[in-house]
BAVO-20547 format. One record per residue (C-alpha): x, y negated, z negated; residue in one letter; residue number from 1. Coordinates in steps of 0.02 Angstrom, whole numbers, plus 32768, in hexadecimal, padded with zeros to 4 digits. Layout:
N
X, Y, Z, a, NUM
...
END
This chain:
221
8B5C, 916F, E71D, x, 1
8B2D, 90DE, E77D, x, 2
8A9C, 9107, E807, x, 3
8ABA, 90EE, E8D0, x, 4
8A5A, 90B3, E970, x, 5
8AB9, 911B, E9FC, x, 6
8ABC, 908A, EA71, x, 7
8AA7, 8FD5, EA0E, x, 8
8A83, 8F72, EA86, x, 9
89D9, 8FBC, EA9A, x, 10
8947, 8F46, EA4A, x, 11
8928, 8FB6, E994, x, 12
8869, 8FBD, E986, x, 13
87D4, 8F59, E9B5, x, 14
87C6, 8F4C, E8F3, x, 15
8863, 8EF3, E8F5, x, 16
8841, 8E7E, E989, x, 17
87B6, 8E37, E933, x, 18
8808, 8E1E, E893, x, 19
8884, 8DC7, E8ED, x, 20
8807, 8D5B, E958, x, 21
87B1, 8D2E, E8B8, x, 22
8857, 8CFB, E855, x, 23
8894, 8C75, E8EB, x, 24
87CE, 8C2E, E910, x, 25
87D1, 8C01, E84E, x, 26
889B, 8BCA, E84D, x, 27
886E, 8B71, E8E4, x, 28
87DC, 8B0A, E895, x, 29
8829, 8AD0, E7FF, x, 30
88CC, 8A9D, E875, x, 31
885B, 8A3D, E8D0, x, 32
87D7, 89E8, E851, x, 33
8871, 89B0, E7ED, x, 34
88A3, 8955, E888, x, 35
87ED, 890D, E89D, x, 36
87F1, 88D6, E7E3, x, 37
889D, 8872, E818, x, 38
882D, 8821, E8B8, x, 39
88B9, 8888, E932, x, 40
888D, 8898, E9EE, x, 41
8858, 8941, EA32, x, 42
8909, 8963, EA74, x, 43
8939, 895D, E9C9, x, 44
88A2, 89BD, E98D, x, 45
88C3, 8A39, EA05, x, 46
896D, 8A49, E9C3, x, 47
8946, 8A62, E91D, x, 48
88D9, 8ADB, E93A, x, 49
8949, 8B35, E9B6, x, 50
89EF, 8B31, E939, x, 51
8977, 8B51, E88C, x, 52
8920, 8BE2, E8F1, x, 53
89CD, 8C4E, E946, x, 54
8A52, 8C08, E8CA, x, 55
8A4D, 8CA0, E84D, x, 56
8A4A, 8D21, E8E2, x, 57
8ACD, 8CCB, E946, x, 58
8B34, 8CE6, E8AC, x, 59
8AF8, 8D99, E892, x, 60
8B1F, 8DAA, E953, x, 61
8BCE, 8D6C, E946, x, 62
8C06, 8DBD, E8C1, x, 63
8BDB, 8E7F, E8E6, x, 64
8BFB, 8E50, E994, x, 65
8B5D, 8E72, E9E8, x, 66
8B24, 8E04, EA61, x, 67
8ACB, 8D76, EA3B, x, 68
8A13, 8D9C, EA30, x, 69
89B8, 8CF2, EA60, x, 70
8A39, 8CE9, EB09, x, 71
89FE, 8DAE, EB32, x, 72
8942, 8D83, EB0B, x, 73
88DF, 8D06, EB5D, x, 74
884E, 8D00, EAEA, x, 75
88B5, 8CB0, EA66, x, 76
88ED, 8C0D, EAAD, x, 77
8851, 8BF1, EAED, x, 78
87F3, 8C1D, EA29, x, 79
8868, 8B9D, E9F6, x, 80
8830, 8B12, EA68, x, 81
8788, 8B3F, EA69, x, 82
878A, 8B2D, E9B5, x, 83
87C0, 8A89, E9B8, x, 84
8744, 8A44, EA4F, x, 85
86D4, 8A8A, E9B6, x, 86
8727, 8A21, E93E, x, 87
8716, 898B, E9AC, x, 88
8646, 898C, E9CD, x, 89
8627, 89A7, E90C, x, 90
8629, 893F, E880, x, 91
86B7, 896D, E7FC, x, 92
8639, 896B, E777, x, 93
85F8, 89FD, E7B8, x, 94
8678, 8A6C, E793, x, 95
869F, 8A1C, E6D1, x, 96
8672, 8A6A, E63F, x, 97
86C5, 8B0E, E61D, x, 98
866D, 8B65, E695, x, 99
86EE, 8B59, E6FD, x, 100
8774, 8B76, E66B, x, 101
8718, 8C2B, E662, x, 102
8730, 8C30, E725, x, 103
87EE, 8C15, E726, x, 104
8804, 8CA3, E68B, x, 105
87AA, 8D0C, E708, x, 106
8827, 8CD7, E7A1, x, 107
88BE, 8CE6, E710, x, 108
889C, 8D92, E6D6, x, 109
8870, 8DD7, E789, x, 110
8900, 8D83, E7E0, x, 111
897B, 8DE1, E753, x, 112
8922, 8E84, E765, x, 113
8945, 8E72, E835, x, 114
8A05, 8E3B, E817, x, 115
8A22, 8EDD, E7A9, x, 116
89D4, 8F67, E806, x, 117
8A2E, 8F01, E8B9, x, 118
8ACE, 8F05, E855, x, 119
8ABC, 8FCB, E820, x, 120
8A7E, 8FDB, E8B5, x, 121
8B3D, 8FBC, E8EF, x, 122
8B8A, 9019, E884, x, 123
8BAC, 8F89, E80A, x, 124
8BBE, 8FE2, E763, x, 125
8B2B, 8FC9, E6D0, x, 126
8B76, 8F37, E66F, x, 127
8BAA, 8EC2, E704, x, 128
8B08, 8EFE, E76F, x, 129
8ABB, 8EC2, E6BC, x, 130
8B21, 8E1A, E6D4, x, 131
8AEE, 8E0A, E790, x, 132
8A27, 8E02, E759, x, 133
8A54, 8D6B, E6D8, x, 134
8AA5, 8D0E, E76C, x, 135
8A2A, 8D38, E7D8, x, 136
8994, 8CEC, E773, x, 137
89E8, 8C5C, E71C, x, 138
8A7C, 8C1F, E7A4, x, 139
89EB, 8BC7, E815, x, 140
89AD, 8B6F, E783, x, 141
8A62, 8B38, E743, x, 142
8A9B, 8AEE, E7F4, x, 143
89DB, 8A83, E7FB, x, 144
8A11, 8A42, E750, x, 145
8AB9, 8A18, E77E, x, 146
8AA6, 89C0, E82D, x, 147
8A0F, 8974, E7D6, x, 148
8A7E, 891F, E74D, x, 149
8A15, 8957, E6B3, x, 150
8A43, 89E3, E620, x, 151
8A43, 8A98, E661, x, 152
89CA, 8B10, E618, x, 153
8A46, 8B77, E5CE, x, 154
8A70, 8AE8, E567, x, 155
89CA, 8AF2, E503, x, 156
89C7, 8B5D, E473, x, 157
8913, 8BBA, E4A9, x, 158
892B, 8C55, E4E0, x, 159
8947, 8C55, E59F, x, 160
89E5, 8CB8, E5D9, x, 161
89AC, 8D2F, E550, x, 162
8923, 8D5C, E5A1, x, 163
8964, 8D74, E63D, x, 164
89ED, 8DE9, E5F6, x, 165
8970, 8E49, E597, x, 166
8909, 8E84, E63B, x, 167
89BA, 8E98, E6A0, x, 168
89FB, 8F1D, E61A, x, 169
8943, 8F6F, E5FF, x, 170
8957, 8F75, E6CB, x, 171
8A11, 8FB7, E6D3, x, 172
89DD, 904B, E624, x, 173
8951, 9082, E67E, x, 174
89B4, 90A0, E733, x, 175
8A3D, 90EC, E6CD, x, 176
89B7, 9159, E688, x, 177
8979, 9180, E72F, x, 178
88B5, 914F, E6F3, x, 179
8845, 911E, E792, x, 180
887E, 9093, E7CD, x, 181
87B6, 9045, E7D1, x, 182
87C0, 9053, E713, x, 183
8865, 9015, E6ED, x, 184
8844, 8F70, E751, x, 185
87A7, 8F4C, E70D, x, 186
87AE, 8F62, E661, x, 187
8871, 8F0C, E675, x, 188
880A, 8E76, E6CF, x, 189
877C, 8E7E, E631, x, 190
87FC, 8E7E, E5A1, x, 191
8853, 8DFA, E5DD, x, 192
87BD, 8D8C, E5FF, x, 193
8773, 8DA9, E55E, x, 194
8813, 8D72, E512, x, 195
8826, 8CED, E561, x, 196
8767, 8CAD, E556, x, 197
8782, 8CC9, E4A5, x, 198
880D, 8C57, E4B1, x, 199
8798, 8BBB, E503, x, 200
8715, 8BE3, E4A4, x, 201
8772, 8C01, E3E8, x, 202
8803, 8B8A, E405, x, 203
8875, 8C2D, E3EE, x, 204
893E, 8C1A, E3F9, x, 205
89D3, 8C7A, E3D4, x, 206
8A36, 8C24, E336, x, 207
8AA1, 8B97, E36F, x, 208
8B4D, 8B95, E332, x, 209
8B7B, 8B4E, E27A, x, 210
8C2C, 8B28, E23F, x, 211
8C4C, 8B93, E1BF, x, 212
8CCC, 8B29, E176, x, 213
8CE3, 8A73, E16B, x, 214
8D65, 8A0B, E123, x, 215
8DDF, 8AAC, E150, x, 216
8E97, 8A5F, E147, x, 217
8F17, 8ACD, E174, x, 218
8FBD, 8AB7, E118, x, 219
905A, 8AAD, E182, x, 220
910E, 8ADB, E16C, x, 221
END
């Protein structure tokens, strides 16, 4: 049974708000400190930060057709750009290190916990509402890499999208369960942080693929 809102266009919780605040400020900053590293202009900072920050949730937006949250909420543009003007007056060494590796694991996993309980939220059955918090917190990410002109994220074997899909389906099991809500997206959020911080901090990955058979020839006629 997949769990309701009567009207969807209403904002879901405060709880949910802030998640989603906190999952475009950090998108945001690592849109726009990869443009600083390239010695970019603030325009371009500014649009880094804007398409890393909404990208995932425009997705999201599209595809269960609800309207597009950062065109409906003022705050969010304005997070975005403010982030960047942040971006601008700091050093970049001050946000090296993996400190801010930690940061975007916490933006990942509570950006993917937002895009499933939105999705069920419309009606959006468990496994695609489980798909809609993966895009959600690793979309942004993928078009920064991409209009940047460097390898993708997903392209590393660490664990990344993995931990993204583990807190979406701990968010979408525990709805379907009908536990309180406050639970299910925190301890959703927490799993998948600690998996992925485990990730940064281990060097953990998923095993790559192998060929399992080389040399095979394949006879004819």
């Amino acid at each position: 049974m997949t769990p309701a809102i009567a009207d969807p266009t209403i904002i879901l919780t405060p709880v949910l708000d802030l998640l989603d605040i906190l999952g475009v400020a950090i998108f945001a900053l690592s849109g726009a400190l990869l443009a600083a590293k390239e010695r970019q202009t603030f325009v371009t900072m500014g649009f880094f930060a804007l398409v890393t920050g909404v990208g995932g949730g425009t997705v999201r937006d599209l595809l269960i057709a609800a309207p597009v949250f950062w065109i409906s909420d003022p705050w969010i543009a304005a997070v975005c750009l403010g982030t960047a003007l942040v971006a601008w007056f700091t050093p970049t060494r001050w946000w090296e290190g993996r400190l801010l590796d930690y940061a975007d694991g916490l933006g990942l996993t509570a950006y993917a916990v937002l895009g499933s309980a939105k999705a069920m939220s419309y009606g959006v059955p468990p496994v695609p509402a489980i798909l809609m918090g993966i895009i959600t917190g690793t979309v942004g990410g993928i078009i920064r890499d991409v209009v940047a002109g460097r390898p993708s994220i997903i392209m590393r074997p660490e664990l990344y999208v993995t931990a993204a899909a583990c807190s979406a389906a701990l968010c979408v099991i525990g709805a379907t369960l009908l536990l309180p809500n406050w639970a299910v997206w925190s301890i959703a959020t927490l799993a998948g942080l600690i998996l992925r911080s485990a990730a940064i901090r281990f060097n953990l990955s998923l095993p790559s693929y192998r060929e399992g058979r080389k040399g095979l020839k394949i006879d004819e006629g």
